[in-house]
C-alpha positions as CSV (number, residue, x, y, z in Angstrom):
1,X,13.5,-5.0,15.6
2,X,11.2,-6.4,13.1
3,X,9.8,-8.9,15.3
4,X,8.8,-6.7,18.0
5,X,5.3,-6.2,17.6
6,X,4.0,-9.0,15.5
7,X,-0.2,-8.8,15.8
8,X,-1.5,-12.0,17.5
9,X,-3.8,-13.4,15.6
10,X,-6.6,-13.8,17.7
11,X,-6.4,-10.7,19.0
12,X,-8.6,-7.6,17.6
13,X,-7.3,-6.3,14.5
14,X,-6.4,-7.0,10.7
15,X,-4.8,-10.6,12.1
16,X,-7.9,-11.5,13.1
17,X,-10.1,-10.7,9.4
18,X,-9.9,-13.8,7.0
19,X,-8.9,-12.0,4.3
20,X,-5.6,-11.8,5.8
21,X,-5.6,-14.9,7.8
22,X,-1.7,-14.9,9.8
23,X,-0.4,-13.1,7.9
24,X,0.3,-10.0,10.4
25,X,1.2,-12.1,13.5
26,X,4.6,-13.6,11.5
27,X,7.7,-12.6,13.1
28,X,8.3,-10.3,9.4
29,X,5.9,-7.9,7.6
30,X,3.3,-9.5,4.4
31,X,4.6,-8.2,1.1
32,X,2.4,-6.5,-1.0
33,X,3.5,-6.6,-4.7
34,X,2.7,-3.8,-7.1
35,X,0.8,-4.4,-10.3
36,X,0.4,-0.9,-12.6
37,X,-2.4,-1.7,-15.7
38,X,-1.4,2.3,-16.4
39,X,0.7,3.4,-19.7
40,X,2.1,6.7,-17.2
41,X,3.0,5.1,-13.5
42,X,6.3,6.7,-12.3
43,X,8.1,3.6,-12.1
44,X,6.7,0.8,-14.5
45,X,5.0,2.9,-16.9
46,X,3.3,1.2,-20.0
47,X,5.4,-1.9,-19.0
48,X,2.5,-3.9,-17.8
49,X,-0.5,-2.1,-19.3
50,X,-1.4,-5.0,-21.6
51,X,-3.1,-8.0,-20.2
52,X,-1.3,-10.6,-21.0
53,X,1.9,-8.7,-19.3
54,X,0.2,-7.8,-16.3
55,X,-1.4,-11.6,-16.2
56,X,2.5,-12.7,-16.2
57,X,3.4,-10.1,-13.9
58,X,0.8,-10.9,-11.5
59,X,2.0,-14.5,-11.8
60,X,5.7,-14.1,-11.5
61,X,5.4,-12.0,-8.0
62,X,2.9,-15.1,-6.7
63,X,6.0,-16.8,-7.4
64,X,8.3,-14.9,-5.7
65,X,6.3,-15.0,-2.5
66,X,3.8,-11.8,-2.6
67,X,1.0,-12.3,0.4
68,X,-1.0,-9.4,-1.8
69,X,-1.2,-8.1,-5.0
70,X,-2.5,-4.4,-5.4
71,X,-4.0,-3.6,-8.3
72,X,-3.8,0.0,-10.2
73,X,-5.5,1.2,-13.0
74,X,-4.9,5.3,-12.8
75,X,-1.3,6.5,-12.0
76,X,-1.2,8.4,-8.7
77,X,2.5,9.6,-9.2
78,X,2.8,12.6,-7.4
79,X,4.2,14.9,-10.4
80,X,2.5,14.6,-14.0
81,X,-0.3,11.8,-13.6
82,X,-3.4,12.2,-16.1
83,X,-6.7,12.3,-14.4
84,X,-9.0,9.1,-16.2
85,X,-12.4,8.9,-15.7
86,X,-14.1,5.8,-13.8
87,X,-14.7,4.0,-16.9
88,X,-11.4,4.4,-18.5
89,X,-10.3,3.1,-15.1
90,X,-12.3,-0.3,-15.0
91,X,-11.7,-0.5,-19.4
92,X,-8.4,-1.1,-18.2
93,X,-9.1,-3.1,-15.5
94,X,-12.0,-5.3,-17.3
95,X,-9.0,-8.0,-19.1
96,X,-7.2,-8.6,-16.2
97,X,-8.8,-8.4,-12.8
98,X,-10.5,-11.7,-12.5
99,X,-8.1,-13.8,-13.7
100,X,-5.4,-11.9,-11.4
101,X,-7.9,-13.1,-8.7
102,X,-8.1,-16.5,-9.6
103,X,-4.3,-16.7,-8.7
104,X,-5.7,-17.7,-5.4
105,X,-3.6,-14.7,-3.2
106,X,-5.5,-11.7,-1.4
107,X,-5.9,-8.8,-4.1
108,X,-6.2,-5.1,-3.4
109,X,-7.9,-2.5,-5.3
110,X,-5.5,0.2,-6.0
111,X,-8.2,3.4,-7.0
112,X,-9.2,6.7,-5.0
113,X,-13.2,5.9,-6.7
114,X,-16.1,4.1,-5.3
115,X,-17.6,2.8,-8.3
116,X,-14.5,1.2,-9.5
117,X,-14.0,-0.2,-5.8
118,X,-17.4,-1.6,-5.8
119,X,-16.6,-3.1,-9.2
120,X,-13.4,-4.5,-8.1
121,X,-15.0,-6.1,-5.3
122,X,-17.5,-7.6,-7.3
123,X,-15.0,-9.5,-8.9
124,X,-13.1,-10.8,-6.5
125,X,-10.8,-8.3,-5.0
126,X,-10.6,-8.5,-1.5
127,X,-9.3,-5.1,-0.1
128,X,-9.6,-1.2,-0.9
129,X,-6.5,0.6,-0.9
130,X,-7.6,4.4,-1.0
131,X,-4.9,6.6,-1.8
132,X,-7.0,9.4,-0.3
133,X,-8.2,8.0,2.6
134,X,-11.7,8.5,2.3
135,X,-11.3,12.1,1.8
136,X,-11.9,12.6,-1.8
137,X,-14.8,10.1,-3.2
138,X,-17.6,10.7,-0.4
139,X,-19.6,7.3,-1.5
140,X,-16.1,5.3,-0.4
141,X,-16.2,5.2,3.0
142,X,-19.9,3.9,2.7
143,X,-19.2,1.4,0.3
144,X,-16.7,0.1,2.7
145,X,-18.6,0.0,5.7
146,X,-21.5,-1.9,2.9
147,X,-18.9,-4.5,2.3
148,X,-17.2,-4.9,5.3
149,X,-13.6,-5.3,3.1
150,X,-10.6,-4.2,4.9
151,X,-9.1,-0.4,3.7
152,X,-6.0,1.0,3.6
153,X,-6.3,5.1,4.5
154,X,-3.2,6.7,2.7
155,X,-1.7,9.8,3.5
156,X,-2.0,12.3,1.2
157,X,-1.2,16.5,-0.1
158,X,-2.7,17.7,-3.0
159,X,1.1,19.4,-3.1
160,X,4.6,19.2,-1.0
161,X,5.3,22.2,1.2
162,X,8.6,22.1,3.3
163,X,7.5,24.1,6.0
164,X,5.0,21.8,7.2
165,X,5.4,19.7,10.4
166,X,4.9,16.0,8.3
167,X,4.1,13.9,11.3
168,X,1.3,16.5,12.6
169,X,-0.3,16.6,9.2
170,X,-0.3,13.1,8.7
171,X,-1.3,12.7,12.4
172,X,-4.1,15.3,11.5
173,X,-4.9,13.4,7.9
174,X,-5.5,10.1,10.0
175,X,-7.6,11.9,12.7
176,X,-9.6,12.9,9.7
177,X,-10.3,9.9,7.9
178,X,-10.7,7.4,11.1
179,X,-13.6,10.0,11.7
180,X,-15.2,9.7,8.5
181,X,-14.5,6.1,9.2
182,X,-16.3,6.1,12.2
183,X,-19.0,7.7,10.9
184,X,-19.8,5.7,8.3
185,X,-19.7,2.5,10.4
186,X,-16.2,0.7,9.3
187,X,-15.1,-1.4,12.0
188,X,-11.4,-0.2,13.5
189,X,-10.2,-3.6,13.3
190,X,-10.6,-3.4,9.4
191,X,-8.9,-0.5,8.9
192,X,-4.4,-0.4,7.5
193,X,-2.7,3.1,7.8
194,X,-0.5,4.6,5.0
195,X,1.9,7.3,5.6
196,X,2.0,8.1,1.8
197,X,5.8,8.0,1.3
198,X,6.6,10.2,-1.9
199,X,2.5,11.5,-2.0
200,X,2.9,15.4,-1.0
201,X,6.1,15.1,0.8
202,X,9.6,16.6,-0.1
203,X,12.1,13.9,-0.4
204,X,13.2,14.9,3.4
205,X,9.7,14.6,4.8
206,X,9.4,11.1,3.1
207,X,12.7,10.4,4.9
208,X,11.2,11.6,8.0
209,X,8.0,9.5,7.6
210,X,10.0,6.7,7.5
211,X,12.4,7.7,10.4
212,X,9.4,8.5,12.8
213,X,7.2,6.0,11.9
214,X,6.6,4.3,15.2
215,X,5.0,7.2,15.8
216,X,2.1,6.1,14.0
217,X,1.8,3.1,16.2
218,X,-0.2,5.3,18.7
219,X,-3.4,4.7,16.6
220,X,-3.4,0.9,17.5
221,X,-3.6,-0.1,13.5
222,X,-1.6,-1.8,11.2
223,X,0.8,0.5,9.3
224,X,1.9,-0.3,5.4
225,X,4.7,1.6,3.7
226,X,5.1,1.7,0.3
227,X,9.1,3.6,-0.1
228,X,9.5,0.9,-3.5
229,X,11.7,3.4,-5.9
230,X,10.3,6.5,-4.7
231,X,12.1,9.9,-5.5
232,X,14.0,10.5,-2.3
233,X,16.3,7.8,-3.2
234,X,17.3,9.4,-6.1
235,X,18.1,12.8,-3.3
236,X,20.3,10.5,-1.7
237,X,22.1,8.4,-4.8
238,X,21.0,9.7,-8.0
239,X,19.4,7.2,-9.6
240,X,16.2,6.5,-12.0
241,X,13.2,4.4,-10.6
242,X,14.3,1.1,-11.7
243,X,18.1,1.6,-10.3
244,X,16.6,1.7,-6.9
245,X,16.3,-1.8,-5.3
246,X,18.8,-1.0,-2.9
247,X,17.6,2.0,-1.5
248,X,13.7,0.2,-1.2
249,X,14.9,-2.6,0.6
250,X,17.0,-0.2,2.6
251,X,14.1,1.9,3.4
252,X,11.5,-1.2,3.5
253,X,13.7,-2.8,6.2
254,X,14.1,0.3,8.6
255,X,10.5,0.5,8.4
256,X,9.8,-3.3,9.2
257,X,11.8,-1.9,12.3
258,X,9.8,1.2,12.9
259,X,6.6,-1.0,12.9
260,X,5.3,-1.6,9.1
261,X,3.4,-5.1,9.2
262,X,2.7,-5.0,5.3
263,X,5.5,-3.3,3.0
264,X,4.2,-2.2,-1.0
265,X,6.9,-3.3,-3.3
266,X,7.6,-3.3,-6.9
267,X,10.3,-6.0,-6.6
268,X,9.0,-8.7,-4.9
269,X,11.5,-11.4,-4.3
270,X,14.1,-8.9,-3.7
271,X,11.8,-7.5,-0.7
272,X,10.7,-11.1,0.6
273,X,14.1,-12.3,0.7
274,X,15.7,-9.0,2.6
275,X,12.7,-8.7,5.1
276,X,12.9,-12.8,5.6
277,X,17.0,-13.0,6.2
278,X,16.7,-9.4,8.6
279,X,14.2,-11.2,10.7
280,X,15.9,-14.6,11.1
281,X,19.0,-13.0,12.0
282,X,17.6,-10.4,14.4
283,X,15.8,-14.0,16.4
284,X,19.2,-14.7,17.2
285,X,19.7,-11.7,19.8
């Protein structure tokens, strides 16, 4: 159900950091809308890379009820994406950022580099949302720690293989990076998990992610999912990314059930609306 396990908020955990103040001890999970400043994301591509259409963007999913907006400058699709460099990163970022901020909602950095992070945070932004989970930029998990933001460790393969045991290597992944974590001094009660749905996964494992996800409760943190118009839809109904609402609220809502306290989506209103209606119906049994 997806009031189950709502987080009290005065108990230890992300409830309990003001960044995020109630917003995981509702009865439904905090929506975290997507905002791509990139010309090559798999799903938005080019469609908000200029300012003034990612300014409107940022302000229409406000709007519609986001509790976060994560901000991307470098596409991390999982087949294709363009390495940038750091400052072709925050060039993109520069126009935007601050006045996204000023909308007055919690705003993630969306970027697997510390100096962009540290940048990001400078202006305003609020989280770090680490598509690599502290394995790949070695100053990250310092900077964190530094700043004392929350962090959102994502799952992550540098490439799918179908004979791997998904839950044990993302079991294994998290093991990793709550070690570096530790190590580096970042509080547990700051920390989100990620399963990485569509990041080094066949369509089947993503599935399976999902599925077993209250698996992941075991670590005692607060899990995200981000399923908004990934490929395995498309395995299940062929579709293209933006034909895919109903298979993202369809995933997103089997994962409020499995234990997701913030869901990543691309359409925001759709999300709020279908997480909202599933919970005041299920406080009826």
């Amino acid at each position: 159900m997806i009031a189950t396990k709502p987080i009290p908020a005065d108990a230890a955990g992300m409830a309990g950091h003001p960044v995020l103040p109630g917003l995981l001890s509702r009865p439904y999970p905090a929506v975290m809308g997507v905002l791509n400043v990139t010309p090559d994301s798999f799903s938005d591509g080019g469609q908000f890379a200029a300012p003034e259409q990612a300014l409107a963007q940022a302000r229409r999913m406000v709007a519609e009820g986001a509790d976060i907006i994560d901000i991307g400058a470098e596409s991390t699709r999982p087949y294709g994406a363009e390495p940038i460099s750091a400052e072709e990163e925050l060039r993109r970022l520069q126009p935007v950022l601050a006045e996204v901020v000023s909308l007055g909602i919690p705003v993630s950095i969306d970027s697997m580099k510390s100096a962009v992070v540290a940048w990001a945070l400078d202006q305003g932004a609020v989280i770090a949302n680490d598509v690599w989970g502290l394995q790949r930029d070695p100053g990250m998990a310092g900077l964190v720690a530094e700043r004392q933001v929350p962090v959102i460790l994502m799952h992550n393969r540098e490439r799918a293989d179908a004979a791997v045991d998904i839950m044990q290597d993302i079991a294994d992944f998290f093991a990793r990076s709550l070690d570096i974590a530790a190590r580096a001094g970042i509080s547990p009660d700051k920390i989100v998990l990620d399963p990485g749905i569509g990041f080094g996964k066949t369509p089947q494992q993503s599935m399976t992610a999902l599925a077993r996800l209250g698996e992941l409760e075991a670590f005692g943190m607060p899990l995200l999912v981000g399923a908004s118009r990934k490929r395995f839809i498309s395995t299940v109904t062929p579709s293209e990314p933006d034909q895919r609402l109903g298979g993202s609220i369809a995933a997103h809502l089997i994962a409020a059930q499995r234990g997701a306290r913030i869901i990543r989506a691309h359409d925001v209103a759709e999300t709020v609306q279908a997480l909202r209606v599933a919970s005041a119906i299920q406080e009826l049994q």
